[in-house]
C-alpha positions in Angstrom: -33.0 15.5 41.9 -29.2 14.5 41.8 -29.9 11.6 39.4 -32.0 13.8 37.0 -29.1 16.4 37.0 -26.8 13.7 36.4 -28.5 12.1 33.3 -28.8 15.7 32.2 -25.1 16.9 32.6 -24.2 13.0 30.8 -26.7 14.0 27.5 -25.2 17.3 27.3 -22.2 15.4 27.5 -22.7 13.0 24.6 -24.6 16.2 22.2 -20.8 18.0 22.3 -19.2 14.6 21.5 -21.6 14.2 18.3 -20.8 17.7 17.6 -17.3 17.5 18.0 -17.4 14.2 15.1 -19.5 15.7 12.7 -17.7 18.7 12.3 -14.2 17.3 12.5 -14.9 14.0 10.7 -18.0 14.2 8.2 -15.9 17.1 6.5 -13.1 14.9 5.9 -14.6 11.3 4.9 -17.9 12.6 4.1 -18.8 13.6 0.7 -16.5 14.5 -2.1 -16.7 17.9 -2.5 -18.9 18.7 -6.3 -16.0 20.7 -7.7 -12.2 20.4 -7.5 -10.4 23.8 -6.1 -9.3 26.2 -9.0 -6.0 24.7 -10.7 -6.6 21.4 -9.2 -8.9 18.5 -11.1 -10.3 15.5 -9.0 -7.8 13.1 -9.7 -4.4 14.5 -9.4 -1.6 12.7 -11.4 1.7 12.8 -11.5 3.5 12.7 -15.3 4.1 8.9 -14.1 0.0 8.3 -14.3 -0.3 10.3 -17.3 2.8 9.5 -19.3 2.4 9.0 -22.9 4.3 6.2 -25.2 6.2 8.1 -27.6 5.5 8.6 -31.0 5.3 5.1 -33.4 5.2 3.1 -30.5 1.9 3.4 -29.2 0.9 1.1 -26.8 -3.1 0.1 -26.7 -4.2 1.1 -23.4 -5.8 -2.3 -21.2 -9.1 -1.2 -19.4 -9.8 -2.4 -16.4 -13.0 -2.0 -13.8 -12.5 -2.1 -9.9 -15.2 -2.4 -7.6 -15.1 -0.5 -4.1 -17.7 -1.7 -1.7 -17.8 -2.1 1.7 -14.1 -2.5 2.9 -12.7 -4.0 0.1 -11.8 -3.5 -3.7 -13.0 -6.3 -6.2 -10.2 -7.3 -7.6 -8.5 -7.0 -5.2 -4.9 -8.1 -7.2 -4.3 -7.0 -10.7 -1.5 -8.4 -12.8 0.4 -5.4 -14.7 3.6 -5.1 -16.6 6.4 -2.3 -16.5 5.5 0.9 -19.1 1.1 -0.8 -19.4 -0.9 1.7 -20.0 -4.6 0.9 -18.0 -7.4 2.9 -18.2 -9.2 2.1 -14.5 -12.2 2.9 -14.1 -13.0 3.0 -10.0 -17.2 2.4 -9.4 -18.4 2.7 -6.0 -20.7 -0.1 -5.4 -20.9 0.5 -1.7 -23.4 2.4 0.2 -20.8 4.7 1.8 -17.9 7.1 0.8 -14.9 5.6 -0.7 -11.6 6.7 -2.5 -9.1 5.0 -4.5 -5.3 6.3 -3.6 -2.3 5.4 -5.4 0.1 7.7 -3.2 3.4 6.5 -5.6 1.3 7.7 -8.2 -0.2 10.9 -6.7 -4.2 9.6 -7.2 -6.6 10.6 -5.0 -9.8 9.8 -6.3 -13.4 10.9 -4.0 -16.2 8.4 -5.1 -19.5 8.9 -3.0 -22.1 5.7 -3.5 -23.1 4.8 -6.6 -20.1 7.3 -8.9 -17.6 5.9 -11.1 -14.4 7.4 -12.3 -12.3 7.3 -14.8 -8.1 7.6 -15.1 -5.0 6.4 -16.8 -2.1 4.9 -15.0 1.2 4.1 -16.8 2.9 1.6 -15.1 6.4 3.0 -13.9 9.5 0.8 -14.4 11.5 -0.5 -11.3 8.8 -1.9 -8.6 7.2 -4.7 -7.9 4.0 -3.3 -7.0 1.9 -0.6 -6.6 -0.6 -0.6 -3.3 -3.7 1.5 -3.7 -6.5 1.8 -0.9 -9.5 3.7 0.4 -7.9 7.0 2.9 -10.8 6.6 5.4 -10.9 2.4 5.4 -7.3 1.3 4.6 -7.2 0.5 8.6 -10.1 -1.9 7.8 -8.2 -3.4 5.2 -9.4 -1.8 2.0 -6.4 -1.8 0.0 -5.5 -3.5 -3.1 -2.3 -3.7 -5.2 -1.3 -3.8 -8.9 1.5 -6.7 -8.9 3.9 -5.7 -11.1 5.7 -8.5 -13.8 4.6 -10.2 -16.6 0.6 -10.0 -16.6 
């Protein structure tokens, strides 16, 4: 009788654990929500990722494809130089929920399994490189960089 209470009061236990997770966690790192709020679009930028070359000077954009799978980005190192314009598109080639986030940059991009996305990055002037990483894996090690020289 005492051991059946026991397993009961350990499974009831373990059910407010699971509960606990998915409503605190799933939320955050689960899917990306199918519409960004009002004002807002998916992939905030900052004028440094949306800058434009000015007028006469204008600079043909390098396109670029990064892979995000299971905890890492492929490639994982991109040569860029100061003031390259890239047009990155991000494909999630994983089975689970990714992002790519350049916090220097303001980028915050949601990709569930199987989405790609799309943005333009203007390399700013002044560093030497530019990490980006996944928000809910970058403790796994899913981060990359863009290394910033001559490419």
């Amino acid at each position: 009788m005492a051991r059946t209470v026991l397993i009961a009061g350990v499974a009831v236990i373990v059910i407010v654990i699971a509960v606990i997770l998915a409503t605190n966690i799933i939320p955050q790192y689960g899917e990306a929500p199918e519409e960004a709020p009002a004002g807002e679009t998916p992939a905030q930028t900052t004028p440094a990722a949306a800058e434009t070359t000015p007028a006469g000077e204008a600079q043909e954009a390098r396109k670029l494809t990064i892979d995000a799978t299971e905890y890492e980005y492929e490639p994982g190192s991109i040569k860029v130089s100061p003031g390259e314009r890239l047009i990155v598109t991000v494909k999630n080639t994983g089975r689970i929920f990714h992002t790519f986030t350049i916090d220097e940059l303001n980028i915050d991009i949601p990709l569930n399994p199987g989405e790609e996305r799309t943005v333009e990055i203007v390399i700013p002037s002044g560093v030497d490189k530019i990490t980006f990483y996944c928000k809910p894996h970058r403790g796994l090690g899913m981060v990359g960089e863009f290394v910033v020289g001559e490419a």
